[in-house]
N, C-alpha and C positions, 0 to 999 in steps of 0.2 A: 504494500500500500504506500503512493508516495504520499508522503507528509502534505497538507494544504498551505497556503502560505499563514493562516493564520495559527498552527499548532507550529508550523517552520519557527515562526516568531517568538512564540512561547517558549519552544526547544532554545532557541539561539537565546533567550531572554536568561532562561535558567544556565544553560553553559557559560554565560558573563556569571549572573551571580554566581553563581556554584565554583567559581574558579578558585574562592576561599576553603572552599572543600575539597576538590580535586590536584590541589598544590600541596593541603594536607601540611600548612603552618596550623596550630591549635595547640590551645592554650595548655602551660606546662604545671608541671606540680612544683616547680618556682614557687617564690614571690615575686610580685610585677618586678619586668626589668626596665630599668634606664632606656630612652628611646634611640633606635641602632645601637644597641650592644651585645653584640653577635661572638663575645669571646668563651662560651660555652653552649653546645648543642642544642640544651633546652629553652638556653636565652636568645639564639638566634631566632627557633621558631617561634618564640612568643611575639619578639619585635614583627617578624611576618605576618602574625596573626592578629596586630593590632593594626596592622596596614589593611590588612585584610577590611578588619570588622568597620571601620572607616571608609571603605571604598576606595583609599589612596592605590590604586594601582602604581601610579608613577615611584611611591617611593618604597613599595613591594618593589616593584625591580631594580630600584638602585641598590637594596638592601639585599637580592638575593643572588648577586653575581660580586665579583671583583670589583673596584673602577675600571680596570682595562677593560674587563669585558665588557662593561656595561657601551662604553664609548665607543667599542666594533658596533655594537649591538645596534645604537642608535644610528651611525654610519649606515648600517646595512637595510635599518626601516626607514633612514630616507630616500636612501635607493629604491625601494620597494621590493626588499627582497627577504624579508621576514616582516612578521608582527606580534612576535615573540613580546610580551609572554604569553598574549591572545594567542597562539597557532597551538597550544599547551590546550585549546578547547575544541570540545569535539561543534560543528558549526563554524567553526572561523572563517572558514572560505566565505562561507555564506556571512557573518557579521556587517560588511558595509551594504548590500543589496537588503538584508534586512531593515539595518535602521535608517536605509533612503527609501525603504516601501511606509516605515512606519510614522516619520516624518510629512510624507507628502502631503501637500493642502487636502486632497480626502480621503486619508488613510483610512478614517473612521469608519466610514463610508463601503469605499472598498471591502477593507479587512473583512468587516461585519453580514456585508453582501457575500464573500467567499466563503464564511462561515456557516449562511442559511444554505448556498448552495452546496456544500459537499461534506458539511459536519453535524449541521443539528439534526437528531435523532437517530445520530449514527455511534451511539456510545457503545453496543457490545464490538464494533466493527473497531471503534476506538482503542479497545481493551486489547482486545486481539491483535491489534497492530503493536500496543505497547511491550506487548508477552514476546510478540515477533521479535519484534526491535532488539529489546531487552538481549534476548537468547542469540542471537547472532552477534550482538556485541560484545557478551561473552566470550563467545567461542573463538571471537575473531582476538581478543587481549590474550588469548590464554593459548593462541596456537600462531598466532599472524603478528604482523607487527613488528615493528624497533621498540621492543619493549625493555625494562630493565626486570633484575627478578623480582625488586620492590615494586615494579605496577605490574605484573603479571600476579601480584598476589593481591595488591589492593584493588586496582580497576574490576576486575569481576566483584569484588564484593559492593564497588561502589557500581556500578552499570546493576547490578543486582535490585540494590534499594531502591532507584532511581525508575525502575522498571514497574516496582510491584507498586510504587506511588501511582504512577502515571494508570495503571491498571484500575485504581479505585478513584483515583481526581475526577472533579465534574468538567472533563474536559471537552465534553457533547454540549455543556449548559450555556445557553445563549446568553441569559446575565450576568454570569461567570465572563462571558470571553468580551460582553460591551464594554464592561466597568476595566477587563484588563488592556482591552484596544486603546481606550482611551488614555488610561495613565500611560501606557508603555510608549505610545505617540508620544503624547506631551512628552517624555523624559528623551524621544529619540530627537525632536526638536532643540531641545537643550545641550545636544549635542554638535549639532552643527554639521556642515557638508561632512558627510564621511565615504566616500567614497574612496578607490585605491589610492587616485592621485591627491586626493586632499587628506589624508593621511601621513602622507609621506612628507608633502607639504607642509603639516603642521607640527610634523614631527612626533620624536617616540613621547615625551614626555608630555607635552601639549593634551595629543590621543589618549594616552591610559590615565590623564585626569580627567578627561570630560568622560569618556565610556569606563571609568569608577564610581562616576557620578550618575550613571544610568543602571547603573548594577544594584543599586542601592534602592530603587524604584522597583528596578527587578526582582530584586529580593521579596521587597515589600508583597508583588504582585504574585509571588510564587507562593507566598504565605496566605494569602487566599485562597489559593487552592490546594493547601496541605501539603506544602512543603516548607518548613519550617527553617533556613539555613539555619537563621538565629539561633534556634535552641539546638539544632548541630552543633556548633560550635561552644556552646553552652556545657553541652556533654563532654567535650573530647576532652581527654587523659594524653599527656604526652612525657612518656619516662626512659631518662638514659640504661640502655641495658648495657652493651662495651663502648670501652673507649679505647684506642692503642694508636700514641703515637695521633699523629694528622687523619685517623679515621676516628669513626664512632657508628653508633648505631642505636634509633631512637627506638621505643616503642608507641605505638598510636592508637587509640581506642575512644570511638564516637558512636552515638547512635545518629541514623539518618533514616527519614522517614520509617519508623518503627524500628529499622534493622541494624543490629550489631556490629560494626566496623574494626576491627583487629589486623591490624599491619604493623611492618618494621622498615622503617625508614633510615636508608645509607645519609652519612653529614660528611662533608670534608672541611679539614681544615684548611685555608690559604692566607699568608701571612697575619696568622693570628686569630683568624675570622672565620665562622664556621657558616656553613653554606648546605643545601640539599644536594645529596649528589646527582639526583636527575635535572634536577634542574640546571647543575654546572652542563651537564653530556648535552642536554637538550638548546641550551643557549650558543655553548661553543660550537655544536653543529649550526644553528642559526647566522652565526658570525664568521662562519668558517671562510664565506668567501673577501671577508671585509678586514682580515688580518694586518698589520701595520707591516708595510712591506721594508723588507730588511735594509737599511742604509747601506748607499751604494759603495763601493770600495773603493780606497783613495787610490788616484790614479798612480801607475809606479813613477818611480824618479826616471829623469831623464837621463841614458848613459852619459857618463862624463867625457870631455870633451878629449880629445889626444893631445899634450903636449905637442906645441911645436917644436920642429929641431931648432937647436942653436945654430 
């Protein structure tokens, strides 16, 4: 079943929010730390997960790479050749063509027209599609993919919860999807042109403050329909199990929509500062092409001249 554009939008809605989830920063058995104070495992992800719970996407990613990396990073999204740490969600391709469908002068309109034609009263059809989804997404983390063995363990349980939500949400209910057409408009307005080239244009930092701040709406919107991020993250448990040396290894445990979440999360340390390790893999691939090219070589001396004879 393809998705309609108005569930497409919900989907892309929730992979913006859920990105505080699926990055899998949460809150530590700490006490609060200092803001960017990244010199031990659990205090790294706390500092994430106040970027998170804020919507600051911009300074989640300044917080979750290097500096050097971060300034490939930015390099390579005004090229337009990532959108890191957006491409980290499932939708992304789809993110700017959604929130230029949900912007437009009659998105309302539209949306809600698309929704009487090919969604209301189609809830078991709904359900069935989410079971679908759900199971092939599965199957696909757990056998396909550039996956690491930290999300071949978590993503199935997160694609899992995420599945059996969508399976009971009133996501057929016609005042359910007016009241979310219209916030999630208005917040994509507040966003501004997004499209490839004005992205790029406006740069990394720019970008993941305005669509942080549509995340937050998003969120909102998704808790209407029982999906709760808020008290996800409310739940999560985050405990150091080893540490040796520039590795470590966190433990993570969240409930999300009803379901039990249990994963172990890789940390590297890099001068001093502890970082997710998929997130380093997944960003340096991002950057890869944008590397500071190695200063050129000083040209050799020129041979010395011959004595003239006497």
């Amino acid at each position: 079943m393809s998705l309609p554009p108005y569930l497409r939008s919900l989907f892309a809605a929730a992979a913006v929010a859920g990105l505080l989830v699926a990055c899998r920063p949460v809150p530590s058995d700490d006490t609060a730390a200092p803001a960017s104070d990244l010199s031990r495992p659990a205090l790294a992800v706390q500092v994430l997960t106040g970027h998170m719970r804020s919507g600051d996407f911009a300074a989640f990613a300044r917080d979750a790479v290097p500096p050097s990396l971060h300034a490939r990073l930015e390099a390579a999204w005004g090229a337009g050749a990532t959108r890191w740490p957006l491409d980290e969600l499932p939708f992304s391709e789809h993110l700017p063509a959604v929130l230029g469908a949900l912007a437009a002068d009659d998105a309302e309109a539209t949306l809600l027209a698309g929704f009487d034609r090919q969604v209301a009263g189609s809830a078991r059809e709904i359900r069935s599609a989410a079971a679908t989804l759900g199971m092939f997404g599965m199957q696909y983390v757990e056998q396909q993919g550039d996956f690491s063995e930290s999300e071949r363990d978590h993503y199935p349980q997160l694609v899992a919860a995420v599945a059996q939500w969508a399976s009971q949400a009133p996501l057929a209910d016609r005042a359910h999807a007016a009241e979310a057409i219209a916030r999630l408009s208005a917040a994509a307005r507040e966003v501004g042109p997004a499209t490839a080239e004005d992205l790029a244009a406006a740069g990394m930092e720019a970008s993941l403050r305005r669509i942080g701040a549509f995340s937050m709406e998003a969120r909102a919107v998704l808790g209407g329909y029982g999906l709760d991020l808020d008290a996800a993250l409310a739940s999560a448990r985050a405990s150091l199990q080893v540490q040796q040396g520039d590795r470590a290894t966190v433990r993570l445990r969240y409930v999300l929509a009803g379901s039990e979440i249990d994963t172990v999360v890789a940390m590297e340390r890099i001068d001093g500062r502890w970082y997710v390790g998929d997130f380093l893999r997944h960003a340096r691939a991002a950057a890869g092409a944008h590397a500071p090219a190695p200063p050129a070589p000083a040209p050799a001396p020129a041979p010395a001249e011959p004595l003239a004879a006497p």
